[in-house]
PAZAPA-4460 file (N, C-alpha, C; in steps of 0.05 Angstrom, whole numbers, plus 32768, in hexadecimal, padded with zeros to 4 digits):
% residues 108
    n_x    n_y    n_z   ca_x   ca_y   ca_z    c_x    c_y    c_z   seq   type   mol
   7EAF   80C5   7DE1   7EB8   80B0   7DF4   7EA5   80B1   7E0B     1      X     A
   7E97   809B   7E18   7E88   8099   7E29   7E94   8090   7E3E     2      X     A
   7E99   8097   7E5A   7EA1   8085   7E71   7E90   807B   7E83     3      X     A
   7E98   8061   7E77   7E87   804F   7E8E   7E86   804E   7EA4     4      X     A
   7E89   8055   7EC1   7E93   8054   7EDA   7E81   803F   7EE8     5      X     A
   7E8B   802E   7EF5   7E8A   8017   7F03   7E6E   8005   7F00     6      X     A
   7E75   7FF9   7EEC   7E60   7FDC   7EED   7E66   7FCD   7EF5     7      X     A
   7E57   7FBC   7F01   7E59   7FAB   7F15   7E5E   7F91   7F11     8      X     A
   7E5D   7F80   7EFC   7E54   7F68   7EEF   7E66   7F6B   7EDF     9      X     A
   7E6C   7F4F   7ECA   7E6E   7F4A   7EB6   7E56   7F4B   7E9D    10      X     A
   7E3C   7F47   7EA4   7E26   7F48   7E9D   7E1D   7F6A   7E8F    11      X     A
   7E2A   7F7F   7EAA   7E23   7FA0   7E9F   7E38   7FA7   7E8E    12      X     A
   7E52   7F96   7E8C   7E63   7F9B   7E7A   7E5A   7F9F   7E66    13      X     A
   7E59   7F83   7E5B   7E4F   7F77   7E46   7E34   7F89   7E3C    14      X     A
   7E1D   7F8E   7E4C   7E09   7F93   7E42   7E0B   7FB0   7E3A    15      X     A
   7E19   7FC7   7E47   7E20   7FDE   7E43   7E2C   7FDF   7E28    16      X     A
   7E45   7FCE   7E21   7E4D   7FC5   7E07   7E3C   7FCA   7DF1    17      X     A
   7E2C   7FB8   7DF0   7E17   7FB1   7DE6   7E03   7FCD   7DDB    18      X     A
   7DFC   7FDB   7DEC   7DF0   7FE8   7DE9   7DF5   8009   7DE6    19      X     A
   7E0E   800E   7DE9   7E1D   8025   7DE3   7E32   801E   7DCF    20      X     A
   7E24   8030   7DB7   7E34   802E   7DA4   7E53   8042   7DA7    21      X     A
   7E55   8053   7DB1   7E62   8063   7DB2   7E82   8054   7DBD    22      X     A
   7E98   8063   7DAD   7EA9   8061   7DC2   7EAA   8062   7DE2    23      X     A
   7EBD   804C   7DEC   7EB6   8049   7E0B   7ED5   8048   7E15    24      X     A
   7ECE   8052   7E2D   7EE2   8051   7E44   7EDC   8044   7E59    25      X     A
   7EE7   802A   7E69   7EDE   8021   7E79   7EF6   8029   7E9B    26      X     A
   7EED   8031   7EAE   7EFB   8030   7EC8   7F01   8016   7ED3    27      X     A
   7F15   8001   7EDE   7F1F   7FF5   7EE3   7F37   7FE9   7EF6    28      X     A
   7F32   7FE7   7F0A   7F44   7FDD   7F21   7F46   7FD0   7F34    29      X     A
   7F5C   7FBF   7F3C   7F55   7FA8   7F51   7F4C   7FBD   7F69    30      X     A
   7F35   7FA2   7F76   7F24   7FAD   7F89   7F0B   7FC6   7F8A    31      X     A
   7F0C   7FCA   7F74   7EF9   7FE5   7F65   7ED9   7FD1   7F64    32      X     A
   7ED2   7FDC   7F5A   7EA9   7FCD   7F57   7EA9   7FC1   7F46    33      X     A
   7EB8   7FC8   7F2B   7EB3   7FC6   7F11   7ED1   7F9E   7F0B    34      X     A
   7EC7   7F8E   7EFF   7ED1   7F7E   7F0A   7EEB   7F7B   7EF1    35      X     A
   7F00   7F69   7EF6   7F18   7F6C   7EED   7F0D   7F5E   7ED0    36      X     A
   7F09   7F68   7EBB   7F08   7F58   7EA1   7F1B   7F5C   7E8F    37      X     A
   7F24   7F3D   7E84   7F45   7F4C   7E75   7F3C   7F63   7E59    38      X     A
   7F57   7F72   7E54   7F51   7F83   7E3E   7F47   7F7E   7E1B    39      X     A
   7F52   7F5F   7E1D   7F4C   7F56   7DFC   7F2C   7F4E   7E03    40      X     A
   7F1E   7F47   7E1A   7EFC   7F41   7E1A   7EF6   7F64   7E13    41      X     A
   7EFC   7F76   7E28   7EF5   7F95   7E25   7EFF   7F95   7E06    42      X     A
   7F0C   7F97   7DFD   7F11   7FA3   7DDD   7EFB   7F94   7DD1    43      X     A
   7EF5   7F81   7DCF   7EE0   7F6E   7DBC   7ED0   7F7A   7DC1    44      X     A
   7EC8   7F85   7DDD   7EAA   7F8D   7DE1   7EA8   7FB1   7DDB    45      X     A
   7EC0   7FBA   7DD1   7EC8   7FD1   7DBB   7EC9   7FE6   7DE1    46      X     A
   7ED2   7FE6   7DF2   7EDE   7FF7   7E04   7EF9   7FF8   7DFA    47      X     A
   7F00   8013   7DF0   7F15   8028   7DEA   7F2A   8026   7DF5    48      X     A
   7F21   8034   7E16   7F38   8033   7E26   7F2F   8020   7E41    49      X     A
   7F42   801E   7E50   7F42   8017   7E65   7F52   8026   7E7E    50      X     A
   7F44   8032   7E8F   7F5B   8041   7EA3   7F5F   802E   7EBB    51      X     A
   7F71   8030   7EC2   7F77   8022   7EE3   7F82   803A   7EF2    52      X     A
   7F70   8041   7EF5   7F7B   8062   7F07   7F92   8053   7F29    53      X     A
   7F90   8045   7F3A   7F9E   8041   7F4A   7FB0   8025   7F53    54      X     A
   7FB2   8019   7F43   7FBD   8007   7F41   7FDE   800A   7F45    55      X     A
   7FE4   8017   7F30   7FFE   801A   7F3A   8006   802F   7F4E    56      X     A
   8002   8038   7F53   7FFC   804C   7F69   8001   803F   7F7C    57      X     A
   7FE9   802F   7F82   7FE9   801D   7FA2   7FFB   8003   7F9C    58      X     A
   8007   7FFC   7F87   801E   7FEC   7F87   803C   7FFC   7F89    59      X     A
   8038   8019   7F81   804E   8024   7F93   804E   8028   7FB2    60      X     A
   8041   8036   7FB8   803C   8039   7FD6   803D   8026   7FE7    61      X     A
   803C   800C   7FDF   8044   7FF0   7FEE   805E   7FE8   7FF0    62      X     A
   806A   7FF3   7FD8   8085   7FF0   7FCA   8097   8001   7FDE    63      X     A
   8092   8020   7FE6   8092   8035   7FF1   8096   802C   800A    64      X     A
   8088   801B   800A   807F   8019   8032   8093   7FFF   8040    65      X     A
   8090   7FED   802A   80A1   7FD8   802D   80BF   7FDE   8030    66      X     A
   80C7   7FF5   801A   80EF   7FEF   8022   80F9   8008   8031    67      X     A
   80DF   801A   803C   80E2   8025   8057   80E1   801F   806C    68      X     A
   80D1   8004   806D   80CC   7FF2   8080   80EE   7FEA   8084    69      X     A
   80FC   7FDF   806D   8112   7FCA   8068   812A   7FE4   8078    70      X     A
   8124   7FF4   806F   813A   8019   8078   813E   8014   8095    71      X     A
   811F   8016   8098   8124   801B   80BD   8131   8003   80CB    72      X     A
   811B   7FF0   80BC   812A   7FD0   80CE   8145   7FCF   80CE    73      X     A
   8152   7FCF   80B4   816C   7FC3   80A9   8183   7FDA   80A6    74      X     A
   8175   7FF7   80A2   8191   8006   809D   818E   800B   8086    75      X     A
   8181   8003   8079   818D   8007   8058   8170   7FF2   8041    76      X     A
   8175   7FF6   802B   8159   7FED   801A   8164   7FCA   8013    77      X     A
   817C   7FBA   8016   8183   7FA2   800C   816E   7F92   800D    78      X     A
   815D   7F83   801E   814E   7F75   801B   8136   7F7C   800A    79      X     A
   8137   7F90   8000   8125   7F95   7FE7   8128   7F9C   7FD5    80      X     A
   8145   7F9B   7FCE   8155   7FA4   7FB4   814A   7F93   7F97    81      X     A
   8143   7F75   7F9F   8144   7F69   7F89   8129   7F73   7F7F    82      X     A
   8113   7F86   7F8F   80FF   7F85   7F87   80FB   7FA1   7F7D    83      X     A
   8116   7FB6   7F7B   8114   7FCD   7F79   8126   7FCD   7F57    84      X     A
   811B   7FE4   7F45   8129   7FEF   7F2E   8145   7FE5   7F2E    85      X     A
   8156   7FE8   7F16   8175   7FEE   7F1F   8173   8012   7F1F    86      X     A
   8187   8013   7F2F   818E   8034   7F26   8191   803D   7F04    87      X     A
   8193   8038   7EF5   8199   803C   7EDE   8182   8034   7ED1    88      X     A
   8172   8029   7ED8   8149   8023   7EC6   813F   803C   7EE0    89      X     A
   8146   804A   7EE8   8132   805A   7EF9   8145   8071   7EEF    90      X     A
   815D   807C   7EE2   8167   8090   7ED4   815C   8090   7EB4    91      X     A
   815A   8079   7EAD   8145   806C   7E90   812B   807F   7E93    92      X     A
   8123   8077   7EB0   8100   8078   7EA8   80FE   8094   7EA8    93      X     A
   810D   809F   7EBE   80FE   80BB   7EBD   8118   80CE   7EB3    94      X     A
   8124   80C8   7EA1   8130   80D3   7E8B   814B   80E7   7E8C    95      X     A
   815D   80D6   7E9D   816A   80ED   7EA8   817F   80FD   7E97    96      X     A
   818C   80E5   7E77   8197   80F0   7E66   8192   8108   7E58    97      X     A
   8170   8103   7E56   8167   8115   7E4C   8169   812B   7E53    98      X     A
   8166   8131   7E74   8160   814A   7E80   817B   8159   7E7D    99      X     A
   8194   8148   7E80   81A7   8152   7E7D   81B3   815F   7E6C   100      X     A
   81AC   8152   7E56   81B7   815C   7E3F   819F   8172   7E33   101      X     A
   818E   817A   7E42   8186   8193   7E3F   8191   81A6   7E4D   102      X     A
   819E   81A0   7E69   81AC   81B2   7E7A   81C5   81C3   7E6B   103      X     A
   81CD   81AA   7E5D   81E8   81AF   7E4E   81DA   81C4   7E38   104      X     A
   81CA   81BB   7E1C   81BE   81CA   7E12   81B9   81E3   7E16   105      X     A
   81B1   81E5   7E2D   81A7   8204   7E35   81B6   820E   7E50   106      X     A
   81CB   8203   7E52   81D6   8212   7E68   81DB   8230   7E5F   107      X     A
   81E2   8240   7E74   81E1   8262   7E69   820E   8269   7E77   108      X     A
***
């Protein structure tokens, strides 16, 4: 796997493509050097993977900042509820049945 790190163009995409046969990895993120190309052009041009190292990251931390913002102002997170998880997709995601029923499993 070769990693490409930050071309600049659509042009060094493409031409790097081109000329590395090898499996590829390309780096990728809004505001980064390397410019936003969708993933079905990257697959054609045979790039493997694609990382977006901070993307979501810096769409949490806005997220983060915003319904602490809403805390202090308001008392409480409502004005940003419709834009937050339900409680029950954020017990989903990070798996809380699971954890439990290993507690139970292995309780002593």
């Amino acid at each position: 796997m070769i990693f490409i790190e930050a071309p600049t163009t659509d042009a060094q995409i493409e031409a790097i493509a081109g000329r590395v046969p090898q499996p590829k990895l390309i780096n990728m993120f809004e505001g980064g050097k390397t410019p936003l190309v969708p993933l079905d052009r990257l697959a054609a041009l045979g790039y493997r993977i694609v990382i977006i190292p901070s993307d979501l990251q810096r769409a949490a931390i806005r997220a983060m900042e915003d319904t602490l913002a809403a805390i202090r102002r308001d008392g409480n997170s409502r004005a940003v509820a419709d834009r937050m998880a339900t409680f029950s997709d954020r017990e989903a995601v990070i798996g809380t049945d699971d954890y439990m029923a290993l507690d139970r499993r292995y309780k002593t």
